[in-house]
C-alpha positions as CSV (number, residue, x, y, z in Angstrom):
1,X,-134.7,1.0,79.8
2,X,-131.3,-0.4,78.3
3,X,-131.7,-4.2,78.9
4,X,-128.6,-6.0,78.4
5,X,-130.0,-10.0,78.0
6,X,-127.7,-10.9,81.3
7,X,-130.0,-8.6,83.1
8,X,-133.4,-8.7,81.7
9,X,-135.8,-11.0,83.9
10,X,-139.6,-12.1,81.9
11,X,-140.6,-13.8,85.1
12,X,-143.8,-11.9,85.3
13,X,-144.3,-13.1,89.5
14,X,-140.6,-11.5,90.2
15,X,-141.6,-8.2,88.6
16,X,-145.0,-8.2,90.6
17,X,-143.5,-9.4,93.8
18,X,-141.0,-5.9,93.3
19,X,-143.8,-3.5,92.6
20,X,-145.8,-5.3,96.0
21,X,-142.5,-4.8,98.1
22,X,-141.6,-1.6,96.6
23,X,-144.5,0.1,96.3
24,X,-143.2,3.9,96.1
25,X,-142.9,4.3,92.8
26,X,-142.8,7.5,89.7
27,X,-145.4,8.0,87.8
28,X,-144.1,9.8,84.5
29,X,-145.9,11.3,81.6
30,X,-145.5,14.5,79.6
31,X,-146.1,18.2,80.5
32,X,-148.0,20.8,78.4
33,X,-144.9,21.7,77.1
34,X,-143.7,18.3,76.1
35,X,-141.2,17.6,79.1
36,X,-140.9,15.2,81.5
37,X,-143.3,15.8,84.6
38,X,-143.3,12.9,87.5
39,X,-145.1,11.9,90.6
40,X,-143.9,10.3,93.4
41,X,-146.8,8.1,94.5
42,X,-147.4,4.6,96.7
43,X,-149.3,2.2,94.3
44,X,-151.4,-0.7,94.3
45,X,-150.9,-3.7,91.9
46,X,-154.0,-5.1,91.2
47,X,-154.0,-8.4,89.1
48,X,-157.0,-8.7,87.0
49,X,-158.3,-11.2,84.1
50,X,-157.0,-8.7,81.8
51,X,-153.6,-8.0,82.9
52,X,-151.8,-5.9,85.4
53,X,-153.5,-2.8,86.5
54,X,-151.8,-0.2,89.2
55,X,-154.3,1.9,91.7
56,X,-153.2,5.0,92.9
57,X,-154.2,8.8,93.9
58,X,-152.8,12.2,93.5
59,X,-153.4,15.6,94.9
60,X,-156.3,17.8,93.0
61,X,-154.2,20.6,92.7
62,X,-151.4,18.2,91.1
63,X,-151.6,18.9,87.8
64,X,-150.4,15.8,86.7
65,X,-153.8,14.1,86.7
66,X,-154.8,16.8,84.0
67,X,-151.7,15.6,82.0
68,X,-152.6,12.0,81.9
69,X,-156.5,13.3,81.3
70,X,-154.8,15.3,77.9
71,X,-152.4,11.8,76.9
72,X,-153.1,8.9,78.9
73,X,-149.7,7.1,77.4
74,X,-147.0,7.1,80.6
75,X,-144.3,4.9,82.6
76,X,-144.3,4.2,85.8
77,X,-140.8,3.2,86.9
78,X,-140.3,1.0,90.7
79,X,-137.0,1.0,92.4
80,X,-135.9,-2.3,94.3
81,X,-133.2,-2.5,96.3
82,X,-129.6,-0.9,94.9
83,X,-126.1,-0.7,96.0
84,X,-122.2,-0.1,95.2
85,X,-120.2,-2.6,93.5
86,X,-116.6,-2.7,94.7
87,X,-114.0,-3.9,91.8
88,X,-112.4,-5.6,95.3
89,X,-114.7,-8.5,94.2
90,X,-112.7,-9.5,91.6
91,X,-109.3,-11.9,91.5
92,X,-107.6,-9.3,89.4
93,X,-107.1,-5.7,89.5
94,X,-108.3,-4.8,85.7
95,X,-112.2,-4.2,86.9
96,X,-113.7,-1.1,87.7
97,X,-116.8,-0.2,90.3
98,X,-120.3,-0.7,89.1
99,X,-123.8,-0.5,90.7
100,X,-126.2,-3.5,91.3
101,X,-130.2,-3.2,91.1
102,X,-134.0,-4.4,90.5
103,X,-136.2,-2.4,88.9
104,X,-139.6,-2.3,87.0
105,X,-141.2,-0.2,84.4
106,X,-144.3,-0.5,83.1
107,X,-145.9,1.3,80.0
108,X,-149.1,2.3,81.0
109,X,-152.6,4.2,80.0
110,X,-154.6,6.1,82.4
111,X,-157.9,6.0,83.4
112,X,-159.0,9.0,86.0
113,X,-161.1,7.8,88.7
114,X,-163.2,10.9,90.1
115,X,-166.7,8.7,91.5
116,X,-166.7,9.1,95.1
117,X,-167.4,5.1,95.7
118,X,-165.0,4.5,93.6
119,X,-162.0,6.4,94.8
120,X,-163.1,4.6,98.1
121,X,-162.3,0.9,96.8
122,X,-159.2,2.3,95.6
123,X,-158.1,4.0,99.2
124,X,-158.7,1.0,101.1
125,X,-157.2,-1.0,98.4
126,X,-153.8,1.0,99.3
127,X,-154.8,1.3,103.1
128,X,-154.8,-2.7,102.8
129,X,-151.5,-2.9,101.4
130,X,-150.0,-0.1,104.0
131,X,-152.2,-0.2,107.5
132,X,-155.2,-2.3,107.1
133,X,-155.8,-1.3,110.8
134,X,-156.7,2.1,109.9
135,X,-159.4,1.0,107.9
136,X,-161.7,0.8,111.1
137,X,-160.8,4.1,111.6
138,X,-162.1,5.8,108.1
139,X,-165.3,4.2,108.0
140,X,-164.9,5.7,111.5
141,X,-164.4,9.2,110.4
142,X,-168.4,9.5,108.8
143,X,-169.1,9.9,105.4
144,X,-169.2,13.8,105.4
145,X,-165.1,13.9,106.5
146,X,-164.7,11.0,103.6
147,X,-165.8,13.2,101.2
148,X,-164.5,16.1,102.1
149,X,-161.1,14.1,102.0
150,X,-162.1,12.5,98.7
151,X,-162.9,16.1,97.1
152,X,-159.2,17.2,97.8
153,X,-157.6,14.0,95.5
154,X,-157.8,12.5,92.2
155,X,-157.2,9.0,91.3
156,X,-156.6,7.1,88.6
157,X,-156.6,3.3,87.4
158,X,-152.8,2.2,85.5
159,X,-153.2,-0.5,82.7
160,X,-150.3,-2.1,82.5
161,X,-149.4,-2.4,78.4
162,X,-145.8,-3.5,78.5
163,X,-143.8,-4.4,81.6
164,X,-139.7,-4.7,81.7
165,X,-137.9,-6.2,84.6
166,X,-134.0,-6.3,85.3
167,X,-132.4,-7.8,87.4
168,X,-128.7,-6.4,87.9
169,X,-126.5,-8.7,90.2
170,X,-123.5,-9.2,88.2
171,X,-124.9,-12.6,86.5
172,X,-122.0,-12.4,83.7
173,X,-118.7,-12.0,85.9
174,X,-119.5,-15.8,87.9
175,X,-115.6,-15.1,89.0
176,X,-117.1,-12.3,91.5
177,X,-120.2,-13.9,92.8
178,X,-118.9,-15.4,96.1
179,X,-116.9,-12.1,97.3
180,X,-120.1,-10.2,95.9
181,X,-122.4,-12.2,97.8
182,X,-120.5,-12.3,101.0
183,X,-119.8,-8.6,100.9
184,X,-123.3,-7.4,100.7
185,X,-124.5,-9.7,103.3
186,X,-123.4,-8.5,106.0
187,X,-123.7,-4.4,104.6
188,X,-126.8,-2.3,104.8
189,X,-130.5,-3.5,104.3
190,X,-130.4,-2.8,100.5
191,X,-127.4,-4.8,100.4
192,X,-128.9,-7.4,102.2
193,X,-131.8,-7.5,99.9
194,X,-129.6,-7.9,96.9
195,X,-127.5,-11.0,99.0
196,X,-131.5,-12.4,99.3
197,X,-132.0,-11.9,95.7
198,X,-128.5,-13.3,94.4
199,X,-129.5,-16.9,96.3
200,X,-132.9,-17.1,94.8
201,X,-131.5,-16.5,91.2
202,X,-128.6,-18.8,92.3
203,X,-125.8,-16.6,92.4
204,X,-122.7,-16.8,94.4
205,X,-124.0,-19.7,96.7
């Protein structure tokens, strides 16, 4: 993605700590036709000896698991929270709106997962992030409605190869950080979240 240096974050823990909280993320890779085909799909970021690795599932009759089977080379892209920028913020009238936002992509290559015991570790690796609770209640369910469940989905393991964060919050215009702050901390949850975000990198305090 474009990466001015204002924006770009290397802090590894931020990026991870984004994926955890926003976990609904798009997994993109190429069609048989070349184009662009994406799934929208809850992941799990797993942090191994080797590096990052993202846990997820898809339907069976979503075709996209054949895609990454033909060229395991995708992105998977995670949207923090986002919101307007009012040129209000400014003490002069030359300025025009913007848009503030975190996000994370990850270049990643694709492993399918298709072992019944192993699709199991990875659905109650994302039942533990979600609704740990409900875990009782699949092992509940017996192991002939498991697989029957399993049969209909395909998962896959994510190797994280090359990870970008940014961090947009206005870091190069310090003349609007106080009016930025206090505007979005009182606004909706996204803008909230952003207010959060702009006092831990130290903005507009």
């Amino acid at each position: 993605m474009y990466q001015p240096p204002q924006f770009k974050s290397d802090d590894r823990a931020l990026a991870a700590e984004l994926m955890r909280a926003h976990a609904f993320a798009s997994l993109i890779s190429t069609d048989d036709q070349g184009l662009p085909f994406v799934t929208h799909v809850p992941l799990h970021l797993d942090d191994r000896p080797g590096g990052y690795v993202l846990m997820g599932h898809c339907a069976r009759a979503n075709p996209h698991w054949r895609f990454l089977q033909a060229r395991p080379a995708a992105l998977v892209t995670f949207m923090g929270p986002h919101a307007y920028q009012s040129p209000r913020i400014y003490p002069d009238l030359a300025r025009v709106p913007s848009w503030n936002y975190l996000a994370v992509h990850c270049a990643v290559r694709a492993t399918l997962v298709d072992d019944p015991a192993a699709k199991d570790h990875l659905l109650k690796k994302l039942i533990g992030d979600h609704e740990p609770a409900y875990a009782e209640q699949w092992r509940g369910l017996g192991e002939e409605f498991a697989h029957k469940m399993m049969a209909g989905i395909m998962g896959f393991e994510l190797e994280v190869t090359t990870l970008e964060c940014k961090l947009k919050l206005n870091q190069h215009r310090p003349e609007s950080h106080a009016a930025l702050r206090r505007g979005y901390e009182n606004g909706s949850p996204d803008e909230r979240a952003l207010a959060l975000w702009m006092d831990r990198l130290g903005l507009g305090g």
